[in-house]
C-alpha positions in Angstrom: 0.0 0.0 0.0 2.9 2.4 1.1 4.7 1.3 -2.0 1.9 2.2 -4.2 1.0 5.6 -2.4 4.8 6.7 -3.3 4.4 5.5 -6.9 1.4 7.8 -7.2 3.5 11.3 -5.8 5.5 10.7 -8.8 6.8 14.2 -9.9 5.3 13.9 -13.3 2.0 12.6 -12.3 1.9 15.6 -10.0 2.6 18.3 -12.2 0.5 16.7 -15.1 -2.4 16.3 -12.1 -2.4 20.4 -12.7 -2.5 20.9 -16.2 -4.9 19.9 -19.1 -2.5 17.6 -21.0 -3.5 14.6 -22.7 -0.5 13.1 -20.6 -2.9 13.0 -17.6 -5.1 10.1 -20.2 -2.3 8.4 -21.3 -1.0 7.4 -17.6 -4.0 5.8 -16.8 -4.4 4.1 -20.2 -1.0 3.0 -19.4 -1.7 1.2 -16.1 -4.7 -0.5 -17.5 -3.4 -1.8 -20.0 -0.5 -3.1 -17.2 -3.3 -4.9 -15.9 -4.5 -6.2 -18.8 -1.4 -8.0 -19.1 -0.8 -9.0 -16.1 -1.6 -12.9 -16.0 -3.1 -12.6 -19.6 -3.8 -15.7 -21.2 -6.7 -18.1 -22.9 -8.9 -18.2 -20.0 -9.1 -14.3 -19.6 -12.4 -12.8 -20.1 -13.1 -11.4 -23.4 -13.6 -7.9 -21.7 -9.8 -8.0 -21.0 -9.3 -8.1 -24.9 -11.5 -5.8 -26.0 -9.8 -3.6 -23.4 -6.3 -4.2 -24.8 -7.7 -3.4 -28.2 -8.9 0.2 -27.5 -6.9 1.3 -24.6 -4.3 0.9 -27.4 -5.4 2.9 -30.4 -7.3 4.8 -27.8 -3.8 5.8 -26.2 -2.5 6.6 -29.9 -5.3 8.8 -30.7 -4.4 10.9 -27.4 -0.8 11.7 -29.2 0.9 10.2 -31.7 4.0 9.6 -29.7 2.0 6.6 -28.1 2.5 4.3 -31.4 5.5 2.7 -28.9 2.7 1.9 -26.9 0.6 0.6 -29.6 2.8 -1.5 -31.5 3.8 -3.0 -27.8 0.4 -4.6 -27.3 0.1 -5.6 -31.1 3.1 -7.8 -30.9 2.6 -9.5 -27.7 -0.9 -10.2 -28.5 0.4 -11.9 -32.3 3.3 -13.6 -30.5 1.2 -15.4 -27.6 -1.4 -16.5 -30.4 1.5 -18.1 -32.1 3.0 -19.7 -28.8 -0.5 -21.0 -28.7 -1.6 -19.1 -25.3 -4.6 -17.4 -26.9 -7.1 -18.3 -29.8 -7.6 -16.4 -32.9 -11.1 -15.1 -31.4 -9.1 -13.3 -28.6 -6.9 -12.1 -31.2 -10.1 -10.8 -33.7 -11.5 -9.1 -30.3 -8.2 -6.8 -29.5 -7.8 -6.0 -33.5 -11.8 -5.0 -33.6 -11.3 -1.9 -31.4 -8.5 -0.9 -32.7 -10.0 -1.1 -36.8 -12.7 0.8 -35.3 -10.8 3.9 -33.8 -8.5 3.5 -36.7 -11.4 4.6 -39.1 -12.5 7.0 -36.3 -9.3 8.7 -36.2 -8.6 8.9 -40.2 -12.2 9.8 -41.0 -13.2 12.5 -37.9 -10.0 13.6 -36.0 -9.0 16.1 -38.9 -12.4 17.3 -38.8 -12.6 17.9 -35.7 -8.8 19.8 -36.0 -10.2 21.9 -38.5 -13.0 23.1 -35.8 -10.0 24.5 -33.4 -8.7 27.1 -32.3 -6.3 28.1 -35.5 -7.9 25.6 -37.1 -5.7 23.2 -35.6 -2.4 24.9 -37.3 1.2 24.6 -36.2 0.6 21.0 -34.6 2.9 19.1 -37.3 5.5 18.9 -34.9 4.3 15.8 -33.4 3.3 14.4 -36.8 5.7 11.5 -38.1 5.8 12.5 -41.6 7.5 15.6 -40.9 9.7 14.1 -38.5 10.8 11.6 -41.6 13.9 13.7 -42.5 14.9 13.2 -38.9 15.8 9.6 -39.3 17.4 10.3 -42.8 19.4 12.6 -40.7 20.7 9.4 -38.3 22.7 8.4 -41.1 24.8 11.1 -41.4 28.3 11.5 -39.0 26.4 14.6 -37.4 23.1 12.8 -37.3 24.2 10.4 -35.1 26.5 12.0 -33.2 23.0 14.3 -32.2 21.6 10.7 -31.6 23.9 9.5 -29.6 23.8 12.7 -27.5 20.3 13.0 -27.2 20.3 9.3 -26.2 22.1 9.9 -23.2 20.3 12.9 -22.1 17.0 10.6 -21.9 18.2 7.7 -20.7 19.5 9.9 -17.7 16.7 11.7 -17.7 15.2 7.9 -16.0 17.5 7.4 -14.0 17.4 10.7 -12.2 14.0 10.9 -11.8 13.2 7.8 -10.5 16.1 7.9 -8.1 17.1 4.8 -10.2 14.4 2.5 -9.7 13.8 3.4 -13.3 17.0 1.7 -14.4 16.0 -1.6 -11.6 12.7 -2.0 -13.5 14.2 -1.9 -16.9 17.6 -4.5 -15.7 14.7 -6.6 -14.5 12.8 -6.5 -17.9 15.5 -7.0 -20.2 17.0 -9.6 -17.9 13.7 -11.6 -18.7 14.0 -10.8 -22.6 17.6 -12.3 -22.4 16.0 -15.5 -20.8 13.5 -15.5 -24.0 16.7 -15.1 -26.6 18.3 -17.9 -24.9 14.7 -19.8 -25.2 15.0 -19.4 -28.8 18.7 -20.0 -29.6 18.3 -23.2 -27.8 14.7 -24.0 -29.8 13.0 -24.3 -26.2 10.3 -21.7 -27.4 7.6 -23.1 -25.6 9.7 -21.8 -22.5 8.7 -18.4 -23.0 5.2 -19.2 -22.6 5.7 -20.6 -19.3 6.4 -17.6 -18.0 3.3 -16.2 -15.7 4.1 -12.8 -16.6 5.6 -13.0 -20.3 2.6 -10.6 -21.6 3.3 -8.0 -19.4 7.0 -8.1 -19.3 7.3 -7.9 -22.9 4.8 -5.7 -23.3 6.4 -3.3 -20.8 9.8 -3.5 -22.6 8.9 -2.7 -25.8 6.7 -0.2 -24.8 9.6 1.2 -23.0 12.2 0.7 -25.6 9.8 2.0 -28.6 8.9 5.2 -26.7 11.6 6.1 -25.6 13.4 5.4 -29.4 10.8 8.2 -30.3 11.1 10.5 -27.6 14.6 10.1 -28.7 13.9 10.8 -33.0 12.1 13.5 -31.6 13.9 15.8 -29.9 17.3 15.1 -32.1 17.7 18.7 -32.7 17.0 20.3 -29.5 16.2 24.0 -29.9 15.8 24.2 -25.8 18.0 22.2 -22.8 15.1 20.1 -22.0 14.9 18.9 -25.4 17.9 17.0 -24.4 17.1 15.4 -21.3 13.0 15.4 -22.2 10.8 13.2 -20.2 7.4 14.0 -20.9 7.1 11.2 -23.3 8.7 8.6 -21.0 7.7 9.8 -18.0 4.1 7.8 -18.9 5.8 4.4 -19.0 7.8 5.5 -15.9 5.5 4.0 -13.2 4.9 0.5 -13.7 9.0 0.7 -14.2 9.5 2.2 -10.5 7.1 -0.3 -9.5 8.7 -3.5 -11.0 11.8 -1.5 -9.5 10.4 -2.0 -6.2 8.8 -5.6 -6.3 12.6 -6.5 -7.9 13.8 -5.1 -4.5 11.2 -7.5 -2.5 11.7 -10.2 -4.1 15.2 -10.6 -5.3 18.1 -12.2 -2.8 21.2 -10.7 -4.5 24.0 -8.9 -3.9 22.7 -5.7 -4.2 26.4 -3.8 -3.0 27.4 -5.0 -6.7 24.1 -4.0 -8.5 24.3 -0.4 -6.7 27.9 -0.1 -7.8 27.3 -1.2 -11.3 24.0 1.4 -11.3 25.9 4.1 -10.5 28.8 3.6 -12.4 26.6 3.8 -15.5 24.7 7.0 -14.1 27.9 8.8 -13.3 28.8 8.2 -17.0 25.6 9.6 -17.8 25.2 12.5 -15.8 28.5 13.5 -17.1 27.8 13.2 -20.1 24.7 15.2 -19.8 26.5 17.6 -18.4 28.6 18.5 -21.1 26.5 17.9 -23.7 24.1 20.8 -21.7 27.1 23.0 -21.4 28.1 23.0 -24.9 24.9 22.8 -26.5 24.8 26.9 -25.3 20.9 26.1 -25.5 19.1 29.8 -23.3 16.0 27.7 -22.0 14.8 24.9 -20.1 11.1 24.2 -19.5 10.8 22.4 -16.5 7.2 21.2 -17.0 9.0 19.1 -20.0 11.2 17.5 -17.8 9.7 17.5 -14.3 11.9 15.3 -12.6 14.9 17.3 -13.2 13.6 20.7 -11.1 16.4 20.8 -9.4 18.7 21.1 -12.7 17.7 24.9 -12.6 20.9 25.8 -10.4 24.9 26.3 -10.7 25.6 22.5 -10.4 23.6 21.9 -13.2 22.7 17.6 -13.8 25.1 17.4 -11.2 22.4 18.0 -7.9 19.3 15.8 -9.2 21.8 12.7 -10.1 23.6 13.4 -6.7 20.0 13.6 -5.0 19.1 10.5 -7.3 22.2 8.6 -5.8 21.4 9.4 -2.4 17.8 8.2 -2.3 18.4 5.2 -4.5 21.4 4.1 -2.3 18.7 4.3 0.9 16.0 2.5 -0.3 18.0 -0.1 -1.7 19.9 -0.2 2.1 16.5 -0.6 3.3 14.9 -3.1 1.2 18.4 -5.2 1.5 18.2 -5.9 5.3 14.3 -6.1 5.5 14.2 -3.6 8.2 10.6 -2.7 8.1 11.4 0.6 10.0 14.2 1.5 7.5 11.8 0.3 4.6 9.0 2.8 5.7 11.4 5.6 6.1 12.8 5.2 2.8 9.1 5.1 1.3 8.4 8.5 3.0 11.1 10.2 2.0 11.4 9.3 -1.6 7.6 10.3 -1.4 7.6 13.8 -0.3 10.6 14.0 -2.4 8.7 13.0 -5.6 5.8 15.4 -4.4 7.6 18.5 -3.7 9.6 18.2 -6.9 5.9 17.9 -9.1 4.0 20.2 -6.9 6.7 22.8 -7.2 6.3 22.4 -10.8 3.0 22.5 -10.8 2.8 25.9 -9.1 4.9 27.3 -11.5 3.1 26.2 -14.8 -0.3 26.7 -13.5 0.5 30.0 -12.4 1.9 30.9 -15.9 -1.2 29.5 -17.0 -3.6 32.3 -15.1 -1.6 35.2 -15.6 -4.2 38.3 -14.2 -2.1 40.6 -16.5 -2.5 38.8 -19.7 -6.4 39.1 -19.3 -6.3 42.7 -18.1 -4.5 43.4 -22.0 -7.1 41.3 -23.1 -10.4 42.8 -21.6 -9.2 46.1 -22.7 -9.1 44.9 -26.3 -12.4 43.6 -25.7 -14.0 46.4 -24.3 -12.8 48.9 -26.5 -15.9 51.0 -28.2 -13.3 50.8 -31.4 -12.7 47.7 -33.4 -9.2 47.7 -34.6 -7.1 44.8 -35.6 -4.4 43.5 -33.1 -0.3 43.1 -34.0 2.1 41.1 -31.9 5.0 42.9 -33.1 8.5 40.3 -32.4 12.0 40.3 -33.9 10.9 37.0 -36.3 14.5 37.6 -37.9 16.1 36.8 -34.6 16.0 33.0 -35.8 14.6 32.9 -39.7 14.1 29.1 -39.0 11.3 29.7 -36.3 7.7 30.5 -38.6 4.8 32.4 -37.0 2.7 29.7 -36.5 4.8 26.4 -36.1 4.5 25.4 -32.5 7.6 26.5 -31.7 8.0 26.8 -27.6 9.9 30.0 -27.8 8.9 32.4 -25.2 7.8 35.0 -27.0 5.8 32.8 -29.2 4.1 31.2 -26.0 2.9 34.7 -24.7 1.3 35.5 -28.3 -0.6 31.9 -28.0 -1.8 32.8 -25.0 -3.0 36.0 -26.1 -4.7 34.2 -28.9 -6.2 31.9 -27.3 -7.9 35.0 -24.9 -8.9 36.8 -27.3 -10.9 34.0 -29.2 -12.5 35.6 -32.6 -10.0 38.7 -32.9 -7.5 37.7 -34.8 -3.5 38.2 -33.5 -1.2 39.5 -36.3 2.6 38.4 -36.1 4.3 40.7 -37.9 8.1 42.4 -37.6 8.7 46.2 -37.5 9.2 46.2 -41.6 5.8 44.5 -41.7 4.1 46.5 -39.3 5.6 49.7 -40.9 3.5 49.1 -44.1 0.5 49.2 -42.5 -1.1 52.4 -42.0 -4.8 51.4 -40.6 -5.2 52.4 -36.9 -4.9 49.5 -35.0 -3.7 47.8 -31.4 0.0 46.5 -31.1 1.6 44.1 -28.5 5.1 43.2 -28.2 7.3 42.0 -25.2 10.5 43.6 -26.5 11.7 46.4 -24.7 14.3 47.7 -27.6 10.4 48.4 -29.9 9.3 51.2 -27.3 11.5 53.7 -28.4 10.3 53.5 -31.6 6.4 52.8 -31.1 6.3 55.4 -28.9 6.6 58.2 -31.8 3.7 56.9 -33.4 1.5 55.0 -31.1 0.2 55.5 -27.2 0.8 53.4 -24.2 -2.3 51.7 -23.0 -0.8 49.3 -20.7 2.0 47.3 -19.7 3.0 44.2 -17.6 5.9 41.7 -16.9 4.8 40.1 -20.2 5.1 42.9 -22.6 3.1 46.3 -24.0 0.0 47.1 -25.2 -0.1 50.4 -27.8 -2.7 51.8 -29.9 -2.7 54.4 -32.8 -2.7 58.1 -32.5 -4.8 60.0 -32.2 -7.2 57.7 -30.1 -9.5 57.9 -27.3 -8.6 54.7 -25.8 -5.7 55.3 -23.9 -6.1 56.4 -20.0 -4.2 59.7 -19.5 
């Protein structure tokens, strides 16, 4: 019970618990579909199937970066029904769901886009044909150099937020694969089979190994640090790894001196890697709420104080669990709790105050309840980096305070354009920006209506909108 309590204070699952993110849907998908493998076989009920069928293309529907997860249950469900552990109905009753929210998601999702806000435009980012030239790119000396970096920076990234029970869950898993290779090299395939828990162990790893291969693809060009140690896309698998982390701790009698060691020594190489690869990457930003479990990265030390932390807590709850001292064990559980809490809900805070910013809707209301209807400007320095377009989902921070504008101001359109742009046009009209180095400039020609820790709201002279 204890176990399970500090399971749920995960960091991510408390920051996420805060924000409407389809992240929230895709952890619980994630632990029902754990249980629908766990002890899946011929006699399951048929519910359990049907289950596995849509929780699956369900969780792919959420976001596209869940196709690890998809593909996981697709391939253990084919490969029992060729061991001969389930029948070709139970096979027809997972694939049934999934056909049908297949033709849901081709025929009415991009209707539905179309119906958004922006029409559903600059959301291609996530879409896997236009991440194609990405794994062209893995083929090049520089491409996988990138890959190799970004690589590291997520598999750290586990480890560090899980205070390595992360990495115990995953030695477990693949430990079990390498008993199935050895099944198969020796032609004693009906050994995998035998296995109470070969469903969910292998779904689990591939899972595991597919999203975070994504995650990876993904982010090969980071444009922010968190690109390079981003968890939002594992952190979903990350519980039912902490938790076979723990029940490898209960159950296993090992020498776990020698399994610490050999942890660490691979996280130290890791963290230090990370840590150049941070400090030479030059990147200016790192979104915290993209990589929750690494809060306290946000100081001089760097990777260096969350894999020290990660060390610490890992080496006591591993102490504890070793000698079975049920006092030890329970002070372990509490601490790596509150730890895991206080890291998400501090996160949290942060993002859900960004997201209810009072000055933001003051700038708004005064648009709105102005008796003139002009056009609105977000006026930005778009040259700064000609890569970055005006509507391409980029997380700059400029580019998040015009979406959030957007998004307030609903029907009235917002109007990127750069000073030579916004020169040309000679209609009166309302302009926003959050540089400091435009007001010079705007104020020859415009008023001051208002202006916050976000940026400035002018307006065209001569008006009567402006307070004096």
């Amino acid at each position: 019970m204890v176990v399970a309590f500090s399971i749920s204070m995960y960091p991510a699952y408390i920051a996420y618990s805060s924000i409407a993110w389809g992240e929230c849907l895709l952890i619980i998908n994630i632990w029902l579909l754990t249980w629908c493998f766990a002890d899946l076989n011929e006699t399951s009920s048929n519910h359990k199937f049907v289950i596995i069928g849509f929780l699956s293309m369900y969780s792919y529907m959420i976001h596209q970066r869940a196709l690890g997860v998809l593909l996981a249950s697709m391939i253990v469900v084919i490969v029992m029904n060729v061991l001969g552990k389930i029948n070709l109905k139970q096979v027809l009753l997972v694939a049934l769901p999934m056909i049908i929210l297949v033709l849901i998601h081709i025929y009415l999702k991009e209707n539905v886009q179309t119906h958004l806000w922006l029409n559903g435009s600059g959301n291609m980012t996530n879409d896997y044909l236009e991440q194609a030239g990405k794994i062209s790119q893995i083929f090049s000396v520089n491409g996988f150099l990138a890959l190799v970096e970004t690589s590291l920076g997520h598999i750290f990234y586990m480890g560090a937020a899980s205070y390595l029970l992360g990495y115990l869950g995953l030695y477990e898993l693949l430990r079990k694969a390498g008993n199935g290779i050895i099944a198969i090299r020796s032609r004693k395939i009906d050994m995998l089979g035998c296995d109470q828990h070969f469903p969910l162990n292998y779904f689990l790893l591939i899972a595991v190994l597919l999203s975070l291969a994504i995650n990876i693809i993904f982010m090969i060009n980071p444009t922010r640090v968190d690109h390079i140690v981003y968890g939002r896309y594992i952190d979903m698998m990350m519980g039912p790894l902490v938790l076979l982390g723990f029940v490898v701790l209960m159950n296993k009698k090992t020498n776990w001196n020698k399994i610490f060691l050999i942890i660490s020594i691979g996280f130290i190489f890791l963290t230090i890697a990370a840590k150049f690869i941070v400090e030479a990457s030059d990147l200016p930003t790192f979104h915290t709420v993209h990589a929750v479990g690494l809060l306290l990265i946000n100081t001089p030390l760097s990777v260096l104080l969350p894999a020290l932390t990660a060390i610490f807590v890992g080496r006591l709850i591993i102490i504890s669990f070793a000698h079975k001292n049920n006092g030890a064990i329970m002070i372990s559980l509490i601490m790596i709790s509150l730890c895991f809490f206080v890291t998400g809900d501090i996160v949290a805070r942060t993002a859900v105050a960004n997201q209810t910013a009072a000055e933001i809707i003051g700038i708004v209301e005064f648009i709105e309840d102005s008796d003139h209807i002009m056009p609105v400007y977000f006026l930005w320095d778009d040259q700064e980096n000609p890569a970055y377009g005006k509507w391409d989902n980029r997380n700059t921070r400029n580019r998040l305070i015009a979406d959030s504008y957007q998004f307030l101001l609903k029907d009235i359109p917002l109007k990127l354009v750069n000073r030579t742009e916004l020169e040309e046009i000679e209609d009166q009209k309302f302009v926003l920006t959050p540089k400091k180095e435009f007001l010079s400039d705007l104020n020859r020609d415009y008023q001051l209506c208002l202006d916050n820790r976000y940026g400035y709201l002018f307006v065209s002279k001569p008006s009567v909108l402006t307070n004096n």
